[in-house]
N, C-alpha and C positions, 0 to 999 in steps of 0.2 A: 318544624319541617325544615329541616337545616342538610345543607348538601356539605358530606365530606369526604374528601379525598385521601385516599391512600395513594402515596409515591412508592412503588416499589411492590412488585408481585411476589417476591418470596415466603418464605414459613413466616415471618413476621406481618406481610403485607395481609396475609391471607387470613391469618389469625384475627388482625385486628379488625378487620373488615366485618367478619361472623360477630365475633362482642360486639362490635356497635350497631350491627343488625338486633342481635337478641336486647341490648340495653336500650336502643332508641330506633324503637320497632315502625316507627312511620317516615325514618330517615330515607334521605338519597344516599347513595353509594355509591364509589366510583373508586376502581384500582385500578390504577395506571401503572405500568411497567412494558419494559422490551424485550421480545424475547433473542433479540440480537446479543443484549446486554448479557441474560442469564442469568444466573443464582448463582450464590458463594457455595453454599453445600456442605458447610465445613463440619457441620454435627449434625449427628445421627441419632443423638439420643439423648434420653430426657431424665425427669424426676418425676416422683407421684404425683407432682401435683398437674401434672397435665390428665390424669383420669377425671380427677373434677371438674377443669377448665372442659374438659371435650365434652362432659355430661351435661355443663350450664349452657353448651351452646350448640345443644342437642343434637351431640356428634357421637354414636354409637363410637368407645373406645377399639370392643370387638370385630366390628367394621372398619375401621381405622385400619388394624392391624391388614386384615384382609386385604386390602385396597392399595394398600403400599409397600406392598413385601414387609414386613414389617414382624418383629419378636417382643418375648417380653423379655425385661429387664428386671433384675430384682437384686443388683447391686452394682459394683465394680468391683475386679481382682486385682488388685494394686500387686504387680509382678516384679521381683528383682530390685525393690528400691533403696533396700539394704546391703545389696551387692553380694549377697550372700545365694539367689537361688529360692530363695522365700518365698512366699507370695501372702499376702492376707487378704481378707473381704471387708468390705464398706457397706453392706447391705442396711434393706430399706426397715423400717421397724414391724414386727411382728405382731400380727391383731388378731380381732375374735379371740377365742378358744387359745391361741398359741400364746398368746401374751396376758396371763394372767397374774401377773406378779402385782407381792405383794409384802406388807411386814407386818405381823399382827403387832396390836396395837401402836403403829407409827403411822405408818403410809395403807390402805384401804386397796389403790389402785397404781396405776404409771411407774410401775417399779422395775422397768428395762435395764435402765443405769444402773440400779445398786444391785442386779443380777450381775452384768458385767462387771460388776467392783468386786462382786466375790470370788467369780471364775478368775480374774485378775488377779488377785490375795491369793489363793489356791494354786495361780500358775498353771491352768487349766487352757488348752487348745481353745480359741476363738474359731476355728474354722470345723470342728469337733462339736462343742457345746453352743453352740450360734444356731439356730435352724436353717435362718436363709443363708450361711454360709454353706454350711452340710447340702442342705436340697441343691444349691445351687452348681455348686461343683461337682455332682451326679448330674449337672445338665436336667434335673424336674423345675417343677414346677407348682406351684398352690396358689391360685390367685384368692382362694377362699379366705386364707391366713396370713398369707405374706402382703404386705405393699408392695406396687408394682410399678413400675414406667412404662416406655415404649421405647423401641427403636423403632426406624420407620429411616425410606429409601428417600431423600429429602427432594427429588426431582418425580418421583410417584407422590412424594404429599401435596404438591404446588399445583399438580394437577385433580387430584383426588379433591383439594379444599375447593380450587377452582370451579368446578362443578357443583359442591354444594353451594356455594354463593351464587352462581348463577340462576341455582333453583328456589335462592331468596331471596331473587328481582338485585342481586348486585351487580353494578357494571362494569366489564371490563374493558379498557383503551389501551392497544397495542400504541406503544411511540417511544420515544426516546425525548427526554427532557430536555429543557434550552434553559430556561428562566422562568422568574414568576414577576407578574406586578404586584404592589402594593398599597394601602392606604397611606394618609397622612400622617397613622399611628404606628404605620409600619406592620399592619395585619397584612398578610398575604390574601389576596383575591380573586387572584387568576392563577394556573399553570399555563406558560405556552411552550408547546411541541416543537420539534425540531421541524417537523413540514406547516408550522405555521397554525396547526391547531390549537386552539385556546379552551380551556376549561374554567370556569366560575365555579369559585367554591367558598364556602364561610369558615371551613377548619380542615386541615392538614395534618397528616402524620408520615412522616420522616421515615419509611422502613426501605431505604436505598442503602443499608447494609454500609460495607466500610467507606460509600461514594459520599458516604452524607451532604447529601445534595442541599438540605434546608438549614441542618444545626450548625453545619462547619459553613459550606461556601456562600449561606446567605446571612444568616444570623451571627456568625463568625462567634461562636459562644467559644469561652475560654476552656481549653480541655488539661485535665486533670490528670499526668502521667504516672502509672503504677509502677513503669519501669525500676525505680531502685528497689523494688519487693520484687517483682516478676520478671524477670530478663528477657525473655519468649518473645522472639522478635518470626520467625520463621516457618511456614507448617508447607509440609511435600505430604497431598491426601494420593492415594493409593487405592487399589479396590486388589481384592486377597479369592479365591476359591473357596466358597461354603465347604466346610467338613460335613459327615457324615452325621455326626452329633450335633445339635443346634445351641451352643450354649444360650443359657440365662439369665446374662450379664455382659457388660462394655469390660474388657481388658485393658492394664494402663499398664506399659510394660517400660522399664526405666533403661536408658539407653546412657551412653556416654556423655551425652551430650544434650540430655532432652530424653522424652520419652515416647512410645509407639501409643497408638489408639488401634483397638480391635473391635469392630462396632459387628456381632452378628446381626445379618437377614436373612430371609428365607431365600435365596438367590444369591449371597453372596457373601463379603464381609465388606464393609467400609471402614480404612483404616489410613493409616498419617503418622510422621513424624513428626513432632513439633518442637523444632531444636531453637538453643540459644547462637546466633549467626555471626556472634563476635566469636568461636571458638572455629567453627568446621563452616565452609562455604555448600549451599544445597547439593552439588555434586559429590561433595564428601561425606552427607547426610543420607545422600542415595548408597551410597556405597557400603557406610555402615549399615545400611538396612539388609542391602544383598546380603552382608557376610551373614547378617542375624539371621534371615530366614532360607539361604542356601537357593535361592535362586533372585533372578535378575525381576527387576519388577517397572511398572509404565508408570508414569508421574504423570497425573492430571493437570495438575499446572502447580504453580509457587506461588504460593500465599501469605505476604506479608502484611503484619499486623505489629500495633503497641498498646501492651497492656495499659488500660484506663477508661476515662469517663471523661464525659463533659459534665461543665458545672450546674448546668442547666438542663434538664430532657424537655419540658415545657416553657417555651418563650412564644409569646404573643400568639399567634393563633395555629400556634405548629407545637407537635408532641413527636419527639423522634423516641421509637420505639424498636428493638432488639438491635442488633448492632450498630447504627445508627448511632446510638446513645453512648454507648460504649461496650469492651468487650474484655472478658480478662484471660481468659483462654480453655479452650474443651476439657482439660480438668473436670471432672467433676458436674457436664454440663450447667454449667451456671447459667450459660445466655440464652435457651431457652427459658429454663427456671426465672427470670429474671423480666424476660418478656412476658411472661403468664403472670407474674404478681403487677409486675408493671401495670398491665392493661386490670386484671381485677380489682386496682384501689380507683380506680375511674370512677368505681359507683356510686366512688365516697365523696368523688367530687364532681357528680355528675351536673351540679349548677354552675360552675364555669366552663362546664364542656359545650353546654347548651346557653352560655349568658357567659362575664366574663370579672368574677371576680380575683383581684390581681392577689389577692392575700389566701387564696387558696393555692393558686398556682406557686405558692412558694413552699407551701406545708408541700403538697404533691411532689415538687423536686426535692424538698429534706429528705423524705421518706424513701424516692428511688433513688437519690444517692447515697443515703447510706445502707441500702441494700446492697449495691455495687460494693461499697469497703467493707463489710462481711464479708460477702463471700471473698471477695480476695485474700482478708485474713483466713479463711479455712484454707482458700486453692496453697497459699502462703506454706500454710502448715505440715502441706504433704513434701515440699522441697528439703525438709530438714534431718535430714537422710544420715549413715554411715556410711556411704559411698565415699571413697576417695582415690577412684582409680582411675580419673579422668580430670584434667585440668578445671574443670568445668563446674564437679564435683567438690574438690577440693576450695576452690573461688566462695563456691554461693553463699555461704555462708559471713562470709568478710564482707564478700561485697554486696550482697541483698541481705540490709539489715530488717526486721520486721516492723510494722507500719505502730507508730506512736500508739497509737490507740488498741493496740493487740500484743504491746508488752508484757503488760499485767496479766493477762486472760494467759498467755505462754507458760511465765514461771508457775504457775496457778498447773498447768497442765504438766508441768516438768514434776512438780513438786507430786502429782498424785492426788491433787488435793483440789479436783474442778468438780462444780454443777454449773447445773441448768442455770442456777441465780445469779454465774460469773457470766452470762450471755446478757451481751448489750442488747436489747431487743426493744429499749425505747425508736418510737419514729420509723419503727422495722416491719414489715411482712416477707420478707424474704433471706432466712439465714437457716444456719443447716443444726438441728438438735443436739442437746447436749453427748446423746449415746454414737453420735456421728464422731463427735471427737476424738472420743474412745477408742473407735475400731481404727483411726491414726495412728492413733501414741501409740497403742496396745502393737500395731505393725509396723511402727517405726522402730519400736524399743526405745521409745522420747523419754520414758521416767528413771527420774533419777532418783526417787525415793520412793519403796515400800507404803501402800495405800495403809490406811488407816479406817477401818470400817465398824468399830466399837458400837454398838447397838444397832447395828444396822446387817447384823449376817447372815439373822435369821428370815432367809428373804424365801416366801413358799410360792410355785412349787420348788424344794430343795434341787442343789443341781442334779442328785443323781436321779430324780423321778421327773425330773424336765429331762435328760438324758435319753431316760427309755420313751418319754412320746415323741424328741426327735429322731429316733432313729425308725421308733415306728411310723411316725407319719412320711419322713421320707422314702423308707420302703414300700410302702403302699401308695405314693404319688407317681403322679404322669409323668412321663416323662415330655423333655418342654417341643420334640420333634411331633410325639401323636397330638399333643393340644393343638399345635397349630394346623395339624392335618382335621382336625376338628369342627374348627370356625370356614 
């Protein structure tokens, strides 16, 4: 029966709160945040794996949606990053009935990848012979066969989770934070409030977003800067007028200088520039956006941030969790992604959560930080562009070299000649699958040599009879506007 506090009421605060309800079901609970303060808000949208997460912590997903203006997601358009006018898709993998690939006598089942290796060989349209690309850019929908995420209005989810917690005896304290006491071991044991109120608590978590009120200004833990991989110092978020069509998918649309996010809801779009700020100052960042979309648009405010990590997310009796921890930029949502596996490997270590053994706590930060340098190596992968029509462009490559450890996995990816088995995935639950890679290179034009697929072609169903059931299932799917009029 151990009281633990949450700092900080946002999508992270909120999150963590319900897992440690559902994991340590006779716990106290207590999230503190202000609403003076507010929420960052800076992402709208997620990965699959937030469907499981909502399921374990018996949060209707389809409610979810409902509650927070909120779409589904069943990839990303990576727009313009060639400079060419292009666009390709990053969609989520295809299951049941759609994904039945296979190679008789080699591989039985999980034959995604070496479908994509042939359509690749063939020279064959990704966004054509893909289904969740096809479905997607008709704007349908198939939650039956495709994987899915969420978008969701990130100031409707804070209220939306807020309610369910309170109907699971969690508690919430408006205030604004001052300091904490400590033991002799340096365990944190109190919060006290800025009007003087004081809270007892036995374990803390850190979800004060970029304020990192415990990891940075108490704990002063050493942080980890991605900067010479990620340059992305700068984000101006934006809110767009819903179109008539709802797409279903986040747009990543590549800009001179950085790139647009296009987050659909059912109400609206949420969207952002998130430029590199040694090149164009945010009033020049505003400006390129007007020219891009032909009218003047309102900046929420300026949100600066540096790509990284701390070397630690768990010290002494405090766990800082989604931005807190670190962050590496809405690419690709990683930082929810990253908060959802975070708090799911808790279970593993659920005897230092509740007791306090020091040698757990160190496997548990191996593992969330090198979740954090994956994903950076993927977000990494989409900046290696043929763009060269903007100083910026031209730079990134000289001066963001790629991260030691994502050398090898690169030329492996250059060469044409990547699986699953070049994925670092010791110490890991959070990295992005070998066929992810794929729809990169394949939209970058990153290969610089011809695949090599010898025994490997006869992958069934063949493309042309995977062909006709994409084009049939997408003909006879929802479109993703009536689904939502649906729920």
């Amino acid at each position: 029966m151990k009281h633990f506090v949450i700092l900080g009421s946002g999508t992270a605060g909120w999150l963590t709160a319900l897992f440690i309800r559902k994991i340590l079901p006779q716990s106290k609970i207590t999230v503190v945040g202000s609403k003076q303060v507010g929420i960052v808000g800076v992402g709208e949208a997620t990965t699959p794996h937030i469907i499981g997460f909502l399921q374990f912590i018996n949060v209707n997903p389809f409610d979810f949606i409902k509650k927070t203006g909120g779409t589904i997601k069943q990839g990303i358009s990576f727009e313009n990053w060639n400079g060419d006018e292009k666009k390709y898709f990053h969609g989520f993998l295809e299951k049941n009935e759609m994904n039945t690939f296979h190679i008789p006598n080699v591989f039985d089942n999980d034959c995604m990848s070496h479908y994509l290796n042939l359509i690749n060989k063939k020279g064959l349209d990704y966004n054509e012979y893909v289904y969740g690309a096809k479905l997607s850019y008709e704007n349908k929908v198939d939650t039956k066969n495709m994987g899915f995420a969420l978008h969701f209005d990130t100031h409707l989810l804070s209220k939306y989770l807020q309610d369910i917690a309170t109907q699971r005896n969690i508690n919430f304290v408006d205030g604004k934070f001052r300091n904490v006491e400590t033991n002799d071991k340096n365990d944190i044991t109190k919060i006290i409030l800025e009007d003087e109120r004081e809270i007892d608590l036995d374990f803390i978590f850190d979800c004060t977003g970029f304020a990192r009120l415990i990891i940075d200004k108490h704990y002063k833990v050493k942080w980890n800067s991605y900067l010479k991989h990620l340059p992305m110092k700068k984000g101006i978020p934006f809110y767009l007028k819903q179109d008539e069509d709802i797409m279903p998918y986040t747009q990543a649309i590549a800009m001179k200088n950085g790139w647009i996010w296009k987050i659909p809801l059912q109400h609206r779009y949420g969207a952002g520039y998130i430029f590199d700020s040694d090149y164009i100052t945010p009033d020049q960042a505003q400006q390129e956006v007007e020219e891009f979309l032909g009218h003047d648009i309102q900046i929420n405010k300026l949100i600066s941030f540096e790509a990284g990590r701390y070397e630690k997310y768990w010290v002494n009796n405090c766990i800082a969790v989604g931005l807190s921890g670190g962050f590496i930029e809405p690419l690709e949502s990683t930082s929810i992604f990253l908060t959802l596996q975070q708090l799911s490997i808790l279970r593993d270590y659920l005897p230092s959560l509740v007791g306090n053994d020091i040698k757990n706590k160190e496997y548990y930060n191996r593992v969330v930080c090198h979740n954090s340098d994956e994903c950076r190596n993927f977000v990494y992968l989409h900046y290696l562009t043929k763009r060269n029509d903007s100083q910026f462009w031209k730079d990134f490559k000289q001066k963001n070299l790629p991260p030691d450890n994502f050398k090898e996995t690169l030329t492996k990816l250059k060469d044409n000649n990547f699986s699953n088995l070049d994925l670092d995935q010791n110490y890991c639950n959070a990295n992005f699958a070998d066929f992810s890679f794929k729809y990169v290179c394949n939209g970058l034009q990153l290969y610089e040599k011809e695949i090599d697929i010898t025994g490997l072609e006869n992958v069934v169903p063949t493309v042309e009879d995977y062909k006709k059931q994409i084009d049939y299932k997408v003909a006879n799917a929802q479109s993703h506007k009536q689904f939502l009029q649906t729920l």
